[in-house]
N, C-alpha and C positions, 0 to 999 in steps of 0.2 A: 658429642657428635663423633662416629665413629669415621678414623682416617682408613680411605680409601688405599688399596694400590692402584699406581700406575697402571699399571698391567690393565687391571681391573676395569678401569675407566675408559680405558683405550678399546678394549674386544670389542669385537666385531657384533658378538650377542648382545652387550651393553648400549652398543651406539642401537641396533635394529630396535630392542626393549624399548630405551629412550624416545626413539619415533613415531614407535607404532602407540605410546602411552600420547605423546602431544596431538597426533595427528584423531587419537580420538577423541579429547579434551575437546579438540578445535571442531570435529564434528558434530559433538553433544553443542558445544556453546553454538554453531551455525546451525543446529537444526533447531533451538529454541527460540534463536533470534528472526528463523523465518517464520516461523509459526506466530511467531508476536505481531509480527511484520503484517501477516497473513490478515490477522484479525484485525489488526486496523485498519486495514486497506479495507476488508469488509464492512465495518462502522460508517467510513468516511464514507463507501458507496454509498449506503442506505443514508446516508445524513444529505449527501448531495441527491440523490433521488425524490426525498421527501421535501428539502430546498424546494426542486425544478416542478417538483406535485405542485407545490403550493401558489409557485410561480405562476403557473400554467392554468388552475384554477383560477386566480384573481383576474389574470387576462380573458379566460369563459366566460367569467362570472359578469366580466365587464361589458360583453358585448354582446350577453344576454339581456341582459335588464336595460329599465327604460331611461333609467338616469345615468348621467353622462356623471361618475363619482372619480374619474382619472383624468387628469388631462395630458396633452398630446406630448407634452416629455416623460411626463411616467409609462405611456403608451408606448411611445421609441425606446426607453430606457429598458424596457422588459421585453422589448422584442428585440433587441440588442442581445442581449443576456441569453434567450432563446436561443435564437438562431446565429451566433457566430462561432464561428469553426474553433475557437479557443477550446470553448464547452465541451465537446466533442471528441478534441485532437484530445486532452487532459485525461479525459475519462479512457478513450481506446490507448495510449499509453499504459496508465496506471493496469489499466485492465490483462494487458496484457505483461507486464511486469510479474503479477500477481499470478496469471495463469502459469506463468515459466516458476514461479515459486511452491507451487501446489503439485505440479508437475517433477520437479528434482524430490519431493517427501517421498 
């Protein structure tokens, strides 16, 4: 390993080199890690969407037809799940997380 000088290590071009080299390291590694980010946010959407599809359908499905195939706690337990603000507040969060991440690219 070659011994540096003082001098050398100290200027002023060495120190600016040295920053403008880490500060784009740290750009490369936070723009891969958003984009990683990015796509799973999108996975999970679509994974929670086709969830709430499915949800949503079995409760149709239920008060379509003539047979009574759920009874009144699975009925409350999925209109639970529907309709409370968790659901909702989780997703327009995330969502907007994600929109702020697509936005800095």
């Amino acid at each position: 390993m070659p011994t540096k000088n003082i001098d050398d290590i100290k200027s002023p071009e060495n120190i600016e080199r040295d920053y403008k080299s880490l500060e784009e390291e740290k750009n490369k590694y936070n723009g891969h890690t958003r984009k990683n980010l990015h796509y799973i946010f999108i996975i999970a959407l679509w994974g929670a969407f086709t969830i709430i599809s499915i949800v949503v359908l079995i409760r149709v499905w239920h008060l379509l037809t003539p047979w009574d195939w759920l009874d009144q706690q699975s009925i409350s337990s999925i209109d639970r799940f529907l309709f409370s603000g968790v659901l909702g507040g989780v997703l327009v969060k995330f969502s907007n997380y994600a929109l702020n991440i697509r936005k800095e690219d």
